[in-house]
C-alpha positions as CSV (number, residue, x, y, z in Angstrom):
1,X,6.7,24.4,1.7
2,X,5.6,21.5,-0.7
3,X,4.9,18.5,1.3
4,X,5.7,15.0,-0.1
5,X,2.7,13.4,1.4
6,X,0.4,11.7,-0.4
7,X,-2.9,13.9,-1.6
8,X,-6.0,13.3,-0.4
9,X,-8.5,15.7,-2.0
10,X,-9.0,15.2,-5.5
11,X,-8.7,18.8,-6.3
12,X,-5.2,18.4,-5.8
13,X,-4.9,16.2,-8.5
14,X,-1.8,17.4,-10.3
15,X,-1.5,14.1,-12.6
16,X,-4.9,13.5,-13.6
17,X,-5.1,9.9,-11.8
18,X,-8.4,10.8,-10.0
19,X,-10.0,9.4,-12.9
20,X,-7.7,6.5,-13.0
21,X,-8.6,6.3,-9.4
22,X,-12.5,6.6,-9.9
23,X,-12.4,3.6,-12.6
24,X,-10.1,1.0,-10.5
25,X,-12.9,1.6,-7.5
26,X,-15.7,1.0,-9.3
27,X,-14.3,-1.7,-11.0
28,X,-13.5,-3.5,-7.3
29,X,-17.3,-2.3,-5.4
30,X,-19.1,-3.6,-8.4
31,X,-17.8,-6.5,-9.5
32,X,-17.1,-7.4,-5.7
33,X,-20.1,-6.6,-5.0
34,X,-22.0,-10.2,-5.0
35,X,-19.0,-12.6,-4.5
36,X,-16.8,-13.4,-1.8
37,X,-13.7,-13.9,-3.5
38,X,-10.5,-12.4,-2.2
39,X,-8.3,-10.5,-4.2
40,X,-4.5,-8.8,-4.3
41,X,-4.5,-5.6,-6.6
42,X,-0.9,-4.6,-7.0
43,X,-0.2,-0.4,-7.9
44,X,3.3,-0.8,-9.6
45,X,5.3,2.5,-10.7
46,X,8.7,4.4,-10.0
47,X,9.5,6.2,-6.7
48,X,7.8,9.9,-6.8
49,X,5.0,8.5,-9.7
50,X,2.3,8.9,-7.4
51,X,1.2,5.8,-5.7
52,X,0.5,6.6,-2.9
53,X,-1.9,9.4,-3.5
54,X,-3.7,6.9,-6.0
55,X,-4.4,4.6,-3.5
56,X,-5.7,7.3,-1.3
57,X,-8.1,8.4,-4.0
58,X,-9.3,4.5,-4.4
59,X,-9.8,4.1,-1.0
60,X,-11.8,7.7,-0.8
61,X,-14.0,6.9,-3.9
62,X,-14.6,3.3,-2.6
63,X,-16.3,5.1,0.9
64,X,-18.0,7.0,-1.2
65,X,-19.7,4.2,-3.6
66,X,-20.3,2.5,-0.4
67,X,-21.9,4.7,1.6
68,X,-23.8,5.1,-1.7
69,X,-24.6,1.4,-1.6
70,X,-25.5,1.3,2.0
71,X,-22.5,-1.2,2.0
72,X,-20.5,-1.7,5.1
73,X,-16.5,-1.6,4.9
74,X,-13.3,-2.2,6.6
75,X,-10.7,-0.1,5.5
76,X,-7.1,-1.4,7.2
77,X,-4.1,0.8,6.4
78,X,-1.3,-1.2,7.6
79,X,2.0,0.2,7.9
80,X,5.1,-2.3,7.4
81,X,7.9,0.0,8.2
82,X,7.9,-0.2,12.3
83,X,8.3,-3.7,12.5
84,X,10.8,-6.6,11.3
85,X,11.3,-10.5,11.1
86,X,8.6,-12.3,9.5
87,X,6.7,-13.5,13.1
88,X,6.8,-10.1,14.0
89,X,5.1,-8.3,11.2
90,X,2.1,-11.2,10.9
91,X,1.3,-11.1,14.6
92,X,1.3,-6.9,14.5
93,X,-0.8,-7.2,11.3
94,X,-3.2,-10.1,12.5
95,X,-3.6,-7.5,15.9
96,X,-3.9,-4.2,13.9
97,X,-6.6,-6.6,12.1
98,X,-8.7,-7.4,15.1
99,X,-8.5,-3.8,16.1
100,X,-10.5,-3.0,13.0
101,X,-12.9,-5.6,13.2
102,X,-13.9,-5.1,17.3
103,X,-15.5,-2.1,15.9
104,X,-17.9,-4.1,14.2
105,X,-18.5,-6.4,17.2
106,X,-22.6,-7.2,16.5
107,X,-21.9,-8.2,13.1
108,X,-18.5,-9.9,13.5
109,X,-19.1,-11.9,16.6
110,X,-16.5,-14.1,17.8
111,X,-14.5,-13.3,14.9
112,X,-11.5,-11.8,17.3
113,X,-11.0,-14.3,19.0
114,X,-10.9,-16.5,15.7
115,X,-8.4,-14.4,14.4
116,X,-6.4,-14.6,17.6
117,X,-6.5,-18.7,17.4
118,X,-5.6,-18.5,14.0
119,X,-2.1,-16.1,15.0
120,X,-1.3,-18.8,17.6
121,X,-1.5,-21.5,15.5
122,X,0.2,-20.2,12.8
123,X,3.4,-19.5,15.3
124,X,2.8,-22.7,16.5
125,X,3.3,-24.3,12.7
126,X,6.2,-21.6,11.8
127,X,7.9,-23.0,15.6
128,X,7.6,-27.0,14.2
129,X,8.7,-26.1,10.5
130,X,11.6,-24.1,11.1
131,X,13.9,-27.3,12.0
132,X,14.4,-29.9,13.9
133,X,17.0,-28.4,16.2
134,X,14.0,-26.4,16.7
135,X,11.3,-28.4,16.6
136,X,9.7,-28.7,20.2
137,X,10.9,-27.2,23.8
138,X,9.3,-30.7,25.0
139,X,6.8,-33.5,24.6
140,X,4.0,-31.7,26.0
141,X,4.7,-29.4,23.8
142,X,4.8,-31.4,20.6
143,X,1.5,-33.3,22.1
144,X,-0.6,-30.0,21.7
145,X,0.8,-29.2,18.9
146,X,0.1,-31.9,16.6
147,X,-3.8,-31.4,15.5
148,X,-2.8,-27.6,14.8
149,X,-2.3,-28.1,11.2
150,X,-5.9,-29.2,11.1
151,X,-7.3,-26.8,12.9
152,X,-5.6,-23.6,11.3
153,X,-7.5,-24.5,7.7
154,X,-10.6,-24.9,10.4
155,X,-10.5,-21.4,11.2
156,X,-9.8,-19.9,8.2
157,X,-13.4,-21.2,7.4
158,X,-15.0,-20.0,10.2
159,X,-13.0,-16.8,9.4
160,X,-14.2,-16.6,6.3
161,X,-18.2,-17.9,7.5
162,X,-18.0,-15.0,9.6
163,X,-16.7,-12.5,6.8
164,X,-19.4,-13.7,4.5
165,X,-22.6,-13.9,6.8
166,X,-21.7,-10.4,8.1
167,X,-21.5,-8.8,4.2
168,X,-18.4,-6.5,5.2
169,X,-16.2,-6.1,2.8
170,X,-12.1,-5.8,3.9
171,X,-9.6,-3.2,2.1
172,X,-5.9,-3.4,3.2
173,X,-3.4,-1.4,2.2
174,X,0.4,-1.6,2.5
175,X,2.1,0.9,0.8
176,X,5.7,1.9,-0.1
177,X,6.4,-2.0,-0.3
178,X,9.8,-0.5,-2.4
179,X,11.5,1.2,0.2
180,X,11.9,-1.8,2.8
181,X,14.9,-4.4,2.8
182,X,14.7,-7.4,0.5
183,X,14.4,-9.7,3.6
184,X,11.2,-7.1,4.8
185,X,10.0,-7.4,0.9
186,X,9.5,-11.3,1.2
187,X,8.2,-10.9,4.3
188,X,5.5,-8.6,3.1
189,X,4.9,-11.0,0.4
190,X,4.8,-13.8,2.4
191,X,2.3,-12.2,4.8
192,X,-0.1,-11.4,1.8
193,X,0.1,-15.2,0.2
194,X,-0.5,-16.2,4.0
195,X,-3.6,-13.6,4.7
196,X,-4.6,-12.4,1.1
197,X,-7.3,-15.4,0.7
198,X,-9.6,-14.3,3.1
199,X,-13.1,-14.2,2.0
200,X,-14.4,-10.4,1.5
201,X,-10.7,-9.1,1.5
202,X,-9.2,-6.7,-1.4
203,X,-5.7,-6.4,-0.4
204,X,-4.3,-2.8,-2.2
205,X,-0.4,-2.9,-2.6
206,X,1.7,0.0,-3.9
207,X,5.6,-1.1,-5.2
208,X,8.0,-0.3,-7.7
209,X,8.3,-3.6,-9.9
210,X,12.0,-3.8,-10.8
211,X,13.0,-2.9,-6.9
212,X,10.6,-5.8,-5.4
213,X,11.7,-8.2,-8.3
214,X,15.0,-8.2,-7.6
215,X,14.6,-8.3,-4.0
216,X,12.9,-11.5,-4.4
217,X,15.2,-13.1,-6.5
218,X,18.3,-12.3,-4.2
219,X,16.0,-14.1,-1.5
220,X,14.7,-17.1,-3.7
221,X,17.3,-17.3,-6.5
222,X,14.5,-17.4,-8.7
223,X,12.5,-14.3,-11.4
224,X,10.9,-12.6,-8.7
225,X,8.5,-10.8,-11.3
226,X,7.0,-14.4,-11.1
227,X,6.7,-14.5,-7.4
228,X,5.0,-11.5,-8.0
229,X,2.4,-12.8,-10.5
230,X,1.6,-15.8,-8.5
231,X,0.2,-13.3,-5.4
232,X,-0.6,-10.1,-7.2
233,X,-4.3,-11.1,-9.1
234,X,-4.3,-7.7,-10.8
235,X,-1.9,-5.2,-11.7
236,X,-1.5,-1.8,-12.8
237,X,1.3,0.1,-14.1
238,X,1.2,3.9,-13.6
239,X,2.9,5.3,-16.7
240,X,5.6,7.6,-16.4
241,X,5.0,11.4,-15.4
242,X,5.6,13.3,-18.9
243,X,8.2,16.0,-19.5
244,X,5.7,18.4,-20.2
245,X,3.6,17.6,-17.3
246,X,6.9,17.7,-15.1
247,X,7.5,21.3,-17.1
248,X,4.0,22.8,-15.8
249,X,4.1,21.4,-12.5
250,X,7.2,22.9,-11.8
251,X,6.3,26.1,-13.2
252,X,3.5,26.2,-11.4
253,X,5.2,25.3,-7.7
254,X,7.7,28.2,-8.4
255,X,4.3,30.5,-8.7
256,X,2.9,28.9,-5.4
257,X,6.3,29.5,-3.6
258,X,6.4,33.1,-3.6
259,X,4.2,36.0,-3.0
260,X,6.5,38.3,-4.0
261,X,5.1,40.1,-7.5
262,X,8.4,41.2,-8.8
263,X,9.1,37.6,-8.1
264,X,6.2,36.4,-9.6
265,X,6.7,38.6,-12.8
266,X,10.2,37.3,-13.8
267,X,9.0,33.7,-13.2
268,X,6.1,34.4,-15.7
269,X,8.7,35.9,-18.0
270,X,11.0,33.1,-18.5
271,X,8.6,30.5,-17.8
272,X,9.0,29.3,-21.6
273,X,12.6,29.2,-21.0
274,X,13.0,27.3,-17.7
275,X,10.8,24.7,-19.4
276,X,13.0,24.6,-22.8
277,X,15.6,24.1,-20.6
278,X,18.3,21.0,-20.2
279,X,17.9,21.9,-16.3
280,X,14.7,20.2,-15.9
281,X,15.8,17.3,-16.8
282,X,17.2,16.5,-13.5
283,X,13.5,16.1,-12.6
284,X,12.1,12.8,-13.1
285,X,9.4,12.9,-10.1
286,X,7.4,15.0,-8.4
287,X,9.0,14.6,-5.4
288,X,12.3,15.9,-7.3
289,X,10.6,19.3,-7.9
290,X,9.3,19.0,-4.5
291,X,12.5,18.6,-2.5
292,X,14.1,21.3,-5.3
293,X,12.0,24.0,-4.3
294,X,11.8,23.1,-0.6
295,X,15.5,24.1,-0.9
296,X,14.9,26.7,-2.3
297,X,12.4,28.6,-0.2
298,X,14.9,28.0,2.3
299,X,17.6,29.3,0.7
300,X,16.1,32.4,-0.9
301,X,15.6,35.1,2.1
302,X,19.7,35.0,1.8
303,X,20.3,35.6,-1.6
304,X,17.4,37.4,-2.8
305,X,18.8,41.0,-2.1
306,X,22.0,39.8,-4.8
């Protein structure tokens, strides 16, 4: 069976973007390297293009370089799909965070609990700006409340201090930002805008353009490709897969499907054919060819004997 998960091992690289790959990590360990700036890379292309595995093959060639470089890393793959409602996905994100750094607890002393500070207050602002219906359960309440504002920018910098003294750098990833609700799309963006200024932090998102623009607008009235621009630093567009590479791959799936020779032989024999033919066109992905000859594996013990 062909598996639609992303590929890991560059061997495996049916599109060529392990080059692609290679170039956008460099890029990011090197001229990271001696800053502290934060950054939002944004990996834009159609459902089934290959995002996913791209970012894999980043993230694996950015290990490498910095095990190379004797450079310590954080890599954070954070999953938006189990979770909804804005609060929600920051305080699982903010926790998966800390998770990450604990690991590093020498280096990145205190840093937990600054996080953990920083998640409280930032409820604590969303609970006062949300109305004033809302506002506060009491005075007491309110009373504590009111030198938050203050404070959260105070521990972003310590944040950040703490980032920058230890020298670890931060990768996030959220991937398959397309396939979530628009609601769960501004959320996603909002979390990023929120977090994506960190010091040492490279956050890694894969999306189809056109999906998360419109999303955006139906939840600001306004061009959410702009929305886009003002968090997303730098962006790349993965071109679409060519007919002739779609023509090959599928050839070649059919040979990895069967063992059969006589099998085998007719494939080879009409392999110019099948790739002349109108019929591919209904591919446009490799996950169409994928889920096509899933089926059919399934289906062919039935009808091979007619």
């Amino acid at each position: 069976m062909n598996s639609d998960l992303p590929l890991i091992n560059s061997e495996d690289d049916k599109l060529g973007r392990f080059s692609f790959a290679t170039e956008i990590a460099s890029g990011l360990v090197k001229s990271f390297k001696d800053n502290n700036e934060s950054i939002v890379l944004g990996i834009n292309g159609n459902w089934g293009s290959g995002k996913s595995t791209l970012i894999n093959f980043i993230i694996s060639e950015i290990e490498r370089l910095s095990e190379e470089d004797n450079a310590e890393i954080i890599v954070l793959k954070f999953n938006p799909w189990m979770f909804s409602g804005q609060k929600e996905l920051q305080s699982i994100f903010l926790k998966e965070l800390i998770l990450k750094l604990e690991n590093n607890k020498e280096k990145l002393k205190g840093i937990s609990n600054k996080i953990a500070d920083f998640l409280v207050h930032l409820n604590w602002l969303k609970y006062v700006h949300s109305g004033a219906g809302e506002m506060v359960a009491d005075a007491k309440t309110f009373l504590e409340g009111l030198g938050k504002e203050k404070d959260v920018s105070k521990l972003k910098e310590d944040i950040d201090e703490i980032l920058i003294k230890a020298n670890i750098k931060l990768y996030i990833t959220i991937d398959d930002i397309d396939r979530l609700t628009p609601s769960e799309v501004t959320d996603i963006f909002q979390l990023v805008k929120l977090n994506g200024n960190f010091a040492n932090t490279v956050f890694i998102l894969a999306y189809d353009q056109g999906i998360v623009a419109d999303a955006l607008k139906r939840q600001f009235g306004e061009n959410g490709k702009k929305y886009i621009e003002k968090i997303v630093q730098i962006d790349y567009t993965l071109p679409p897969i060519s007919k002739q590479n779609l023509s090959r791959i599928f050839i070649d799936s059919l040979f990895a499907l069967f063992s059969e020779k006589e099998v085998k032989q007719k494939i080879e024999e009409f392999s110019e054919t099948i790739k002349s033919s109108p019929f591919l066109g209904f591919f446009t992905s490799l996950r169409d060819i994928y889920r096509f000859n899933n089926s059919l594996k399934l289906r062919f013990p039935s009808i091979y004997n007619d």
